[in-house]
C-alpha positions in Angstrom: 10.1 27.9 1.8 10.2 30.0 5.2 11.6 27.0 7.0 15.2 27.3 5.8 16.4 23.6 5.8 14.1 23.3 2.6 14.1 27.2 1.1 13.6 27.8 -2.5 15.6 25.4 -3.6 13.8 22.7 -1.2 10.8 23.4 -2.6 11.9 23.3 -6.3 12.7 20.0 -5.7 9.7 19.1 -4.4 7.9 20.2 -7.0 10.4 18.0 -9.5 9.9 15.3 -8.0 7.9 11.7 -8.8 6.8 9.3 -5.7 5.3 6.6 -5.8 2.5 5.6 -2.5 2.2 1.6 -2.1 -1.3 1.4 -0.1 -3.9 4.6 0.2 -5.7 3.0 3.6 -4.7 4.1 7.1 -1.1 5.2 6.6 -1.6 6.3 3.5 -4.2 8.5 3.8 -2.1 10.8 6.2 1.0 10.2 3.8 -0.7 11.4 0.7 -2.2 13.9 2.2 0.8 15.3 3.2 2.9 14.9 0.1 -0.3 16.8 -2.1 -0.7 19.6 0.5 3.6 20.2 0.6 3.6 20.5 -3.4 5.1 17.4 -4.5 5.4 16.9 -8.2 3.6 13.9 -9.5 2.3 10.9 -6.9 1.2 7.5 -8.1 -1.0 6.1 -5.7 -2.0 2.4 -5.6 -4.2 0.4 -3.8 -6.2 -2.7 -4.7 -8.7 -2.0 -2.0 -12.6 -0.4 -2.3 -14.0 1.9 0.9 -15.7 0.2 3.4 -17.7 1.9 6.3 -15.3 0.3 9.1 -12.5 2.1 7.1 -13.3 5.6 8.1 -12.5 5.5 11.5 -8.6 5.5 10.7 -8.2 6.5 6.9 -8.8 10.7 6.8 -9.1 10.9 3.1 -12.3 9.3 2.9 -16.2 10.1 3.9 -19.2 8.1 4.3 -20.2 8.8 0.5 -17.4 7.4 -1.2 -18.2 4.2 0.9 -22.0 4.8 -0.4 -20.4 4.9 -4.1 -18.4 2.2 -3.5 -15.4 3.3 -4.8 -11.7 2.0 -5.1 -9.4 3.5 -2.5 -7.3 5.0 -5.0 -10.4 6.8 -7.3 -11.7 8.4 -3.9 -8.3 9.3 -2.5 -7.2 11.0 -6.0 -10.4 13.0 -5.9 -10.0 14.4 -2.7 -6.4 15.2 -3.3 -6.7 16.9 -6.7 -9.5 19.0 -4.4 -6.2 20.0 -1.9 -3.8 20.8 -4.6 -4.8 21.1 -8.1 -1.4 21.6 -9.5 0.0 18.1 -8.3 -0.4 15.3 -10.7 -2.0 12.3 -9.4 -2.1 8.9 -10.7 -4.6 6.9 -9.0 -4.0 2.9 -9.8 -7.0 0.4 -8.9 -4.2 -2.6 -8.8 -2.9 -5.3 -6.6 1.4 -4.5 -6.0 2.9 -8.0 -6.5 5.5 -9.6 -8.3 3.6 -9.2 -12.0 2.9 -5.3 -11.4 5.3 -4.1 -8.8 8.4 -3.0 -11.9 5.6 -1.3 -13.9 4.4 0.6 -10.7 8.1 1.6 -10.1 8.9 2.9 -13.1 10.0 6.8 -14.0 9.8 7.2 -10.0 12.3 8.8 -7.7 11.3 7.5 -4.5 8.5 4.6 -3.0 6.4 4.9 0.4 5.1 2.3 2.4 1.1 2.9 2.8 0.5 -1.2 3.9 -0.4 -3.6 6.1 1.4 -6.9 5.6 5.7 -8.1 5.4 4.9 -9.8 2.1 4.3 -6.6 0.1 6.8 -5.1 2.1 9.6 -7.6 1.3 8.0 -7.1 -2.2 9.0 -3.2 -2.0 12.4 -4.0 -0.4 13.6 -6.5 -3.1 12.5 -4.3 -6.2 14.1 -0.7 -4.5 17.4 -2.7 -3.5 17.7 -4.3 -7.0 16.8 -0.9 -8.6 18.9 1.1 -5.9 15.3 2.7 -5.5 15.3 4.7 -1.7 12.4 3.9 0.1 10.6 4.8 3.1 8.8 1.6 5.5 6.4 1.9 8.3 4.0 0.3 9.9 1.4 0.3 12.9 -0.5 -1.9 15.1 -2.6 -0.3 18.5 -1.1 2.5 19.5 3.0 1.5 18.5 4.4 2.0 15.4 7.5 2.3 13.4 9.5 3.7 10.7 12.9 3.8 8.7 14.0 4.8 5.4 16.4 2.8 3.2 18.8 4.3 0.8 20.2 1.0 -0.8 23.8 1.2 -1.2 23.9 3.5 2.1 22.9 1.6 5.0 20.5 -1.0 6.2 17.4 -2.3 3.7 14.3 -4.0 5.2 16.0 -7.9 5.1 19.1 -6.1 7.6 16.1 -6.0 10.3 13.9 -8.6 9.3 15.9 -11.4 7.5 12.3 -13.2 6.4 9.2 -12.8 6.9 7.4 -13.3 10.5 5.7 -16.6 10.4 2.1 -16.4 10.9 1.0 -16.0 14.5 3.9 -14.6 15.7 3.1 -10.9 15.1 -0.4 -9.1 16.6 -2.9 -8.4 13.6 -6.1 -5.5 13.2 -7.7 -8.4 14.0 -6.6 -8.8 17.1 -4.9 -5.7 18.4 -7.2 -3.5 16.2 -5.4 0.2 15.6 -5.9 3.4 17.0 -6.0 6.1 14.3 -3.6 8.6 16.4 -0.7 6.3 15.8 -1.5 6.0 12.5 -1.7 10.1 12.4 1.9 10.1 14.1 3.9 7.0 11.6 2.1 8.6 8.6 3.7 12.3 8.9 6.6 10.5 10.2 6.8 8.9 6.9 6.0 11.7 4.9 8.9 14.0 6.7 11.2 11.3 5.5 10.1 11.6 1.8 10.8 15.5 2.3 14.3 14.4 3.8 14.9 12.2 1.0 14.3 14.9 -1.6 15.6 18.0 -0.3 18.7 17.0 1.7 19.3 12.7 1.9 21.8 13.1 4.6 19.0 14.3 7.0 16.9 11.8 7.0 16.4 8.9 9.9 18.9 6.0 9.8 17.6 3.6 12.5 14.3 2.3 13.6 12.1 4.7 15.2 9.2 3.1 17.8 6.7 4.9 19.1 4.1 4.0 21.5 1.6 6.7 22.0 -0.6 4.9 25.1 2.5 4.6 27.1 4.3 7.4 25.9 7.6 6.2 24.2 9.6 6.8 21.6 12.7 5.3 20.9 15.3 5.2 18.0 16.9 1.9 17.5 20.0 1.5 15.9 20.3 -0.7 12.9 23.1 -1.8 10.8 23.8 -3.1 7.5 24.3 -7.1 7.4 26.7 -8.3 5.0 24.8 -11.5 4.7 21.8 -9.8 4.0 19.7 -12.1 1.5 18.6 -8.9 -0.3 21.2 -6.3 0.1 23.9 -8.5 0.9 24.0 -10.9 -1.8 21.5 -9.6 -3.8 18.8 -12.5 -4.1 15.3 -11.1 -4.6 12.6 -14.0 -4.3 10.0 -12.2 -3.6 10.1 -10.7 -7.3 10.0 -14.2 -8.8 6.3 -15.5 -9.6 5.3 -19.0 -11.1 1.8 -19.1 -10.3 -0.9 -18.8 -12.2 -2.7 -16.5 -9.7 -1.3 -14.9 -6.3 -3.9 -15.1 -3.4 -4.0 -12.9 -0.4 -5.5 -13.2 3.2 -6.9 -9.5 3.3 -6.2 -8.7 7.5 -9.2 -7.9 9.0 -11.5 -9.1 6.3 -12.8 -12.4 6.3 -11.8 -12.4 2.4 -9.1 -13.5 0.2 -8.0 -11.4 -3.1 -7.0 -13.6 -5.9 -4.8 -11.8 -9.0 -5.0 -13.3 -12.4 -0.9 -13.2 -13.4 -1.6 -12.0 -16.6 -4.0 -8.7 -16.3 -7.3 -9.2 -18.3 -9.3 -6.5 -19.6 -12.6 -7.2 -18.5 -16.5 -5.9 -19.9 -18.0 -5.5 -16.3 -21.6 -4.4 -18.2 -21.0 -7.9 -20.1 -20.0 -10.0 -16.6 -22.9 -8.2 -15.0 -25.6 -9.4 -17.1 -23.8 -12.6 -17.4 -23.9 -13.4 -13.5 -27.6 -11.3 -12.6 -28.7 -15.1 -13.3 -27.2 -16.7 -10.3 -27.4 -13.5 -7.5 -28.0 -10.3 -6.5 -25.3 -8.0 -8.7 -24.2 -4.5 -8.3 -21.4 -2.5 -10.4 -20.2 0.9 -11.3 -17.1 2.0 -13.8 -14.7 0.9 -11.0 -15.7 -2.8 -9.9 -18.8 -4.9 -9.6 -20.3 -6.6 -6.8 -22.0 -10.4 -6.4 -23.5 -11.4 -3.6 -23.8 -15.4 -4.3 -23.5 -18.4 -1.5 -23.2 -16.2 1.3 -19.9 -14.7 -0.3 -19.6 -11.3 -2.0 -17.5 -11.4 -4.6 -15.5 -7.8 -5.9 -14.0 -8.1 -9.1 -12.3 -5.7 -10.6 -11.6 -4.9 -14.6 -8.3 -6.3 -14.5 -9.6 -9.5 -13.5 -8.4 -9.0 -10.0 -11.3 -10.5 -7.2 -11.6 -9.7 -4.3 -13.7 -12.7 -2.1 -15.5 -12.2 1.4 -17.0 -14.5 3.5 -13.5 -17.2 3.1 -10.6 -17.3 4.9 -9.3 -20.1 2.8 -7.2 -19.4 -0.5 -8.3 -23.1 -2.3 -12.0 -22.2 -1.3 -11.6 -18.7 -2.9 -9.9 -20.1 -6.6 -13.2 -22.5 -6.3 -15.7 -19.7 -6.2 -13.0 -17.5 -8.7 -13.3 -20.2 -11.3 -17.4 -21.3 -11.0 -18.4 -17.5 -11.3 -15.4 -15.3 -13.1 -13.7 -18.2 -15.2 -10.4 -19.0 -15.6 
């Protein structure tokens, strides 16, 4: 409140105010973390992820015990929040953000943040907060670069103004291959999070370019972006990447050797039951959050919305195989 271009009144808002965190890994960990400690109102977190040990080396939130519990990104990251600030409201959801969940997610929410690593969810975020006239904030990081800019639909550029579709696949550098540092993602993260504060307390404050950074070569750079008229999304107003057919949505996880396959309709499923059911064909492990079978040389996660998560393929067809012999359809 000492800092005057927030004040009392900043503050208050703050404290009104509902965001909503797509992703609790890397960028999202300093994001949150921020958000909780400056007194936000209510934050839902999602993330469809569980802790790994490799994990801990870029995302703050997390210690080598929640990877020994084996717990979803968003349980461990609302425990250690609520531990910071008590009188924020956290809502941690174990979920996959795509076209069947992504308008529930949204809802009652002032504001989304971009806590992820890939363009489709992105786009995903971009169509439903044009659509919705829904501000949001994007960033992104890879190395030591990164970047950032915040979208107020209606008042400047969205997502689709920069990026008309998606990058093809092997045209951008991945974790697998460029790996990240974690002071980069320490820099885009508050980035991000001082936008959200903009965005709240005073809109006309806030960022309205590109901002790179490059913390091994020392650069920073705000790029100037402007609103395309023939802008698929906010142009003429066609959101594709909300439309869904399939009967499950399948995702390459970067950096994983695993694909995640999503059920479109959400099932509710008896992990006690599924466990005994599959201790007949390999080793099985499971808590309140997911379950774990190690079968073929794959490890399958499934979680109690039906949602797996398979390691060990790289190939989507391969992964509905394994989805079908050992989950059912």
């Amino acid at each position: 409140m000492l800092f005057a271009p927030v004040g009392e009144e900043g503050q208050r808002r703050l404290a009104e105010s509902r965001v909503g965190l797509v992703g609790c890994g890397a960028l999202g960990s300093v994001i949150a973390s921020h958000l909780v400690r400056a007194g936000i109102g209510f934050l839902r977190v999602v993330d469809r992820d569980f802790l790994e040990m490799n994990n801990l080396q870029r995302q703050i939130l997390y210690t080598e015990e929640d990877v020994s519990r084996r717990l979803p990104k968003a349980v461990a990251a609302a425990d250690h929040l609520r531990a910071a600030n008590s009188e924020v409201v956290i809502e941690p959801v174990v979920a996959d953000i795509n076209p069947f969940s992504i308008a529930r997610f949204a809802d009652g929410l002032d504001l989304l943040v971009d806590g992820t690593d890939n363009f489709s969810t992105r786009f995903l975020i971009n169509d439903l907060a044009v659509s919705r006239g829904l501000p949001w904030v994007y960033g992104g990081v890879i190395g030591a670069s990164g970047m950032t800019m915040t979208i107020v639909p209606g008042e400047g550029p969205c997502l689709r103004c920069l990026f008309p579709e998606v990058p093809p696949p092997g045209s951008t550098p991945t974790c697998d291959t460029a790996g990240i540092l974690n002071t980069v993602v320490g820099v885009v993260g508050s980035l991000e999070a001082n936008e959200v504060y903009k965005l709240l307390v005073d809109r006309e404050a806030r960022n309205r370019g590109l901002l790179t950074v490059d913390l091994w070569d020392l650069r920073f750079e705000m790029v100037p972006i402007s609103r395309d008229p023939a802008c698929p999304a906010c142009g003429r107003r066609v959101f594709p990447f909300l439309e869904a057919d399939e009967e499950y949505a399948t995702t390459t996880l970067c950096g994983r050797d695993a694909v995640q396959i999503v059920p479109r309709v959400p099932a509710t499923l008896d992990l006690e039951s599924l466990r005994r059911r599959l201790s007949a064909v390999g080793e099985v492990r499971a808590n309140p959050f997911l379950l774990e079978l190690e079968v073929e040389g794959k490890t399958l996660t499934v979680f109690p919305d039906g949602r797996a998560i398979i390691k060990g393929v790289a190939d989507a067809a391969m992964a509905r195989v394994l989805y079908a012999r050992y989950i059912g359809q």
